[in-house]
C-alpha positions in Angstrom: -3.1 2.0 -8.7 -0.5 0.3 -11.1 0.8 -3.0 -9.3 4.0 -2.8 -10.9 4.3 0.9 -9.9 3.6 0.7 -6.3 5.4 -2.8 -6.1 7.2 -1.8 -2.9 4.3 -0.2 -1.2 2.5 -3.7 -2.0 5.3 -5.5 -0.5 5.1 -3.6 2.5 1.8 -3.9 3.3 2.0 -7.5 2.0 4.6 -8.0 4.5 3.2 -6.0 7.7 0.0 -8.1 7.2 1.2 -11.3 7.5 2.9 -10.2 10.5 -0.4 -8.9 11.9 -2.1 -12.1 11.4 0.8 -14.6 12.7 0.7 -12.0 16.0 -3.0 -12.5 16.1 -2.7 -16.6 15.4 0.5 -16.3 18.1 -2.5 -14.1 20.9 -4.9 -17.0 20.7 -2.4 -19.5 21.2 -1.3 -18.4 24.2 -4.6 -16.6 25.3 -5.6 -20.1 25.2 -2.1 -21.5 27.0 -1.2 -23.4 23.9 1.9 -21.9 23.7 3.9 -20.9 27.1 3.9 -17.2 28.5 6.6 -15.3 28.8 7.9 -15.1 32.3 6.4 -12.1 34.7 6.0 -8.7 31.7 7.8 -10.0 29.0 4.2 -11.9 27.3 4.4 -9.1 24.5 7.6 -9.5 23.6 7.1 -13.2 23.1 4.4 -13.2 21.3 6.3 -10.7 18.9 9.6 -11.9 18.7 7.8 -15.4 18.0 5.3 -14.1 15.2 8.5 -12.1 13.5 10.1 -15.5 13.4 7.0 -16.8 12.1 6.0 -14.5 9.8 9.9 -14.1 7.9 9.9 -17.2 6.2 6.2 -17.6 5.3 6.9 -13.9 3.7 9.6 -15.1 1.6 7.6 -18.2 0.5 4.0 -16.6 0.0 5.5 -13.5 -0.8 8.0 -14.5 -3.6 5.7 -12.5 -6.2 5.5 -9.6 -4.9 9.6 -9.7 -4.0 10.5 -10.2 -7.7 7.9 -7.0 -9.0 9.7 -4.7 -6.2 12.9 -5.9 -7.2 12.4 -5.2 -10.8 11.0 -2.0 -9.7 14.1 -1.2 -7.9 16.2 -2.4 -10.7 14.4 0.0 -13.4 15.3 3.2 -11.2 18.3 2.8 -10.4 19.3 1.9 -14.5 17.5 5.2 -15.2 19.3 7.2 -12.8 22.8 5.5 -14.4 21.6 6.5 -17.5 21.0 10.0 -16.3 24.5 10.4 -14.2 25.9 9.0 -17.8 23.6 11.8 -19.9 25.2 14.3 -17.5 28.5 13.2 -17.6 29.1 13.3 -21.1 27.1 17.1 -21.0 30.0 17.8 -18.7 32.4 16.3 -20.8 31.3 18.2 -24.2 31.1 21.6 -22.7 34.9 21.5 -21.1 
């Protein structure tokens, strides 16, 4: 599997990972009543609204490599599908 190919798929998974593990870091903390509960049913949405905002910047530090493939993945498609509206364009254009 091609890193530059599945560059988004990486990113993904990069991403959803260090989500997992800043949940799981987020768990023992408060398992452990480092951190405050939530109040009454609400512990689970703490703990994930806290490891999202956790988790967003250390993705766009840790993560700034596999960003830049995706985006240059992202880039070459959509230049190749301008390329091909322009090849079908000027088709058009000939055969009026």
């Amino acid at each position: 599997m091609s890193s530059q190919k599945h560059a988004a798929l990486l990113y993904t998974a990069a991403r959803l990972g260090l989500f997992v593990a800043c949940f799981a870091v987020v768990w023992v903390l408060a398992y452990f009543r480092v951190i405050p509960l939530g109040i009454g049913d609400s512990n689970l949405i703490w703990m994930l609204l806290l490891a999202i905002v956790i988790s967003a910047p250390l993705s766009f530090v840790l993560l700034r490599k596999q960003r830049d493939a995706m985006s240059q993945q992202i880039v070459a498609k959509v230049d190749r599908q301008k390329e091909r509206l322009a090849a079908n364009r000027s088709q058009e254009d000939g055969a009026a």
